[in-house]
C-alpha positions as CSV (number, residue, x, y, z in Angstrom):
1,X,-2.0,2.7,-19.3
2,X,-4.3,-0.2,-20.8
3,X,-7.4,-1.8,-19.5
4,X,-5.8,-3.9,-17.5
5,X,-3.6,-1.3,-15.7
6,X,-7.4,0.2,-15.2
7,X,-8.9,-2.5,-14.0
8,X,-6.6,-3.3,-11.4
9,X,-6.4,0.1,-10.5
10,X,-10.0,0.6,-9.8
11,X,-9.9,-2.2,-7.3
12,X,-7.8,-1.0,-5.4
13,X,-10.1,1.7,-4.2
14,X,-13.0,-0.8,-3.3
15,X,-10.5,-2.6,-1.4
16,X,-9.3,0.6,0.5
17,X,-13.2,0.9,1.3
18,X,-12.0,-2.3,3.6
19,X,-9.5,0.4,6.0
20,X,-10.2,0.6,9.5
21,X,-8.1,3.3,9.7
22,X,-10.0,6.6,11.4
23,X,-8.9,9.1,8.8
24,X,-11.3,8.8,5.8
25,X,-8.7,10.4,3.3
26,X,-6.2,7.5,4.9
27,X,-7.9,4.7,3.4
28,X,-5.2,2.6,1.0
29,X,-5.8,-0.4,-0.9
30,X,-3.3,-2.5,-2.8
31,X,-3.7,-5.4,-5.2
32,X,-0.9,-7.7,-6.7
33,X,-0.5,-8.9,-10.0
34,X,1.1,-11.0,-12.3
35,X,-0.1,-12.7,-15.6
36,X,-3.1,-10.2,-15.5
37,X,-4.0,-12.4,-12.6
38,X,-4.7,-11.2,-8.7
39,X,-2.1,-12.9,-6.2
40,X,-3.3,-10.8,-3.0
41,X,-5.2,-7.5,-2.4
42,X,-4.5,-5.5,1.0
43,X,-5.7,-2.4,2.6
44,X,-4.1,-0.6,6.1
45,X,-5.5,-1.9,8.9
46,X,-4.5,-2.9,12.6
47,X,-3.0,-6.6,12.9
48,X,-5.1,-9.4,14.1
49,X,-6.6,-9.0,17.6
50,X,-5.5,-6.0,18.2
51,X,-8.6,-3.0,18.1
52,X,-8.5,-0.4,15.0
53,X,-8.5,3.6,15.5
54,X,-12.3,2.8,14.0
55,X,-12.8,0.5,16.7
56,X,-10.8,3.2,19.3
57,X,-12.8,6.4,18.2
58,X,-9.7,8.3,17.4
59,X,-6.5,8.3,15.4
60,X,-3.4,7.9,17.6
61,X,-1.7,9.7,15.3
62,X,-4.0,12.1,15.3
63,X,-3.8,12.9,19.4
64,X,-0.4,12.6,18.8
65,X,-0.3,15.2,16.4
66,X,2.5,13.0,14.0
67,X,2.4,14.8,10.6
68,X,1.8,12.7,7.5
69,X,4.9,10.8,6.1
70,X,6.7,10.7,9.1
71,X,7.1,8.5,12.0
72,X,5.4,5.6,11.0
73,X,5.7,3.2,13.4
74,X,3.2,5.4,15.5
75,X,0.2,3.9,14.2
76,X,-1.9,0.7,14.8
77,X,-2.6,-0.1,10.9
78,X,-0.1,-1.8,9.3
79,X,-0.5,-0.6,5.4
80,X,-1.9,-1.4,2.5
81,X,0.9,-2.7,0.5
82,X,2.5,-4.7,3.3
83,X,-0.6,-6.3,4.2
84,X,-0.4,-7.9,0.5
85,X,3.1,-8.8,0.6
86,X,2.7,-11.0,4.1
87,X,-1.3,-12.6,2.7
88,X,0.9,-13.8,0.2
89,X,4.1,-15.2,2.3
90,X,1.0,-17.0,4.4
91,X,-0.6,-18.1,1.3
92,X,2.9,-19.5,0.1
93,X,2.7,-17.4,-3.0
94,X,5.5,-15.6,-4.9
95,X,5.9,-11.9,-5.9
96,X,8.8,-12.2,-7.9
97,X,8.5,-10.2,-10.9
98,X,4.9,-8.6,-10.2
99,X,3.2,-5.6,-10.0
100,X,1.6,-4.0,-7.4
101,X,-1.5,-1.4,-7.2
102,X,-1.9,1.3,-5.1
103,X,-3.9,4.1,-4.1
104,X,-1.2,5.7,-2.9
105,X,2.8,6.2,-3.0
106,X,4.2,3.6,-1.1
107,X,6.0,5.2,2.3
108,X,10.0,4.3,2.5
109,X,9.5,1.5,4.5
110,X,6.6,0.0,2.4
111,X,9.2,0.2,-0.5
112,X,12.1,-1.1,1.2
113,X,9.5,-4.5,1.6
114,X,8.6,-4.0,-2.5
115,X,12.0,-3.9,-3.2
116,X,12.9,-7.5,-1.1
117,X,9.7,-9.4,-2.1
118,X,10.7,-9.0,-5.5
119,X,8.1,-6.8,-7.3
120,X,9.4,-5.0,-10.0
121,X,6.5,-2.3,-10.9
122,X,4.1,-0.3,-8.7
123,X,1.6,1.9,-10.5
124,X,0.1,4.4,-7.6
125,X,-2.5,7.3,-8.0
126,X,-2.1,9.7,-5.2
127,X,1.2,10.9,-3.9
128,X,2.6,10.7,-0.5
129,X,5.4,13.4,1.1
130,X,8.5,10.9,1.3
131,X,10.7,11.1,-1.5
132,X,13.0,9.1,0.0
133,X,11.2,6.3,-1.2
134,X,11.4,7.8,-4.7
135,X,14.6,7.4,-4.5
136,X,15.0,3.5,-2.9
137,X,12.9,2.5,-5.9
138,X,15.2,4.7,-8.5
139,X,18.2,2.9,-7.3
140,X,16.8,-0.8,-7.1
141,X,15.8,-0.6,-10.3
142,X,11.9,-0.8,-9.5
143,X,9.7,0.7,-12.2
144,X,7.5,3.7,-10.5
145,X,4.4,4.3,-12.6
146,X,1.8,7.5,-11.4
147,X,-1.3,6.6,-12.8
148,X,-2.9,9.9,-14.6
149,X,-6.0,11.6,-12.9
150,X,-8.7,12.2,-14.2
C-alpha cells in the first residue's frame, strides 16, 4: 500500500461517521477514485425522504433479528458503496477503470453493482461473512485488495 492507498483509506472512515444507520459497528463509508483524484464518497444510509433507523430508534434488522450478511433487502440504508456508484450516475461521472475504498467488504449485491459500473479495484479494511461476493469479483476479473491492520 502507498500514501495514496492511505489516504483514501482513512477517509473513508470520516465519511462512514456520516451513517444513519442504528448499529454503531454498521457504519460504512466508501470513496472513489481515479487519477489519485475523488469522483464520489458514500456511506449507508436510508434514501431520500424516507426516516433512518437513527431517526426510528431501532434497527429493523435488529427487531427482526436478520443475521449479518444475509437478507439484505431488509434494511432501510442503502450502503455505502452503492450510494457512490448512483452520486456519481447523478453527477454524470464515469467509474470506468477506478478504484473504490471501503471500510468494509462489499456484500454480493454491492459487488454485482462494482462489477457493472466498471471499477476494477476495491481495497476494503474489515471483512464481511459473504464469500460469495469473493467469488463474483474472482471471476470478473476485479482486483480485491484487504488493506493490512494495524
Amino acid at each position: 500500500m502507498d500514501k495514496w492507498d492511505e489516504r483514501f483509506m482513512s477517509l473513508t472512515y470520516e465519511v462512514a461517521k456520516w451513517s444513519s444507520c442504528y448499529q454503531p459497528n454498521r457504519q460504512v463509508g466508501a470513496v472513489i477514485v481515479k487519477d489519485k483524484r475523488i469522483l464520489t464518497t458514500g456511506y449507508n444510509g436510508a434514501p431520500a425522504g424516507i426516516k433512518s433507523c437513527k431517526d426510528k430508534g431501532e434497527c429493523l434488522r435488529k427487531k427482526l433479528n436478520i443475521p449479518s450478511g444475509t437478507r439484505h433487502e431488509v434494511c432501510y440504508a442503502v450502503h455505502a458503496e452503492q450510494n457512490a456508484i448512483i452520486q456519481a450516475a447523478k453527477l454524470g461521472t464515469s467509474v470506468q477503470d477506478a478504484t473504490i475504498y471501503v471500510t468494509h467488504q462489499p456484500c454480493s449485491i454491492c459487488t454485482k453493482m462494482i462489477i457493472n459500473s466498471g471499477i476494477k479495484r476495491v481495497i476494503f479494511k474489515e471483512g464481511y461473512p459473504d464469500d460469495f461476493s469473493l467469488e463474483l469479483f474472482k471471476e470478473a476479473g476485479v482486483e480485491l485488495i484487504k488493506y493490512p491492520t494495524e
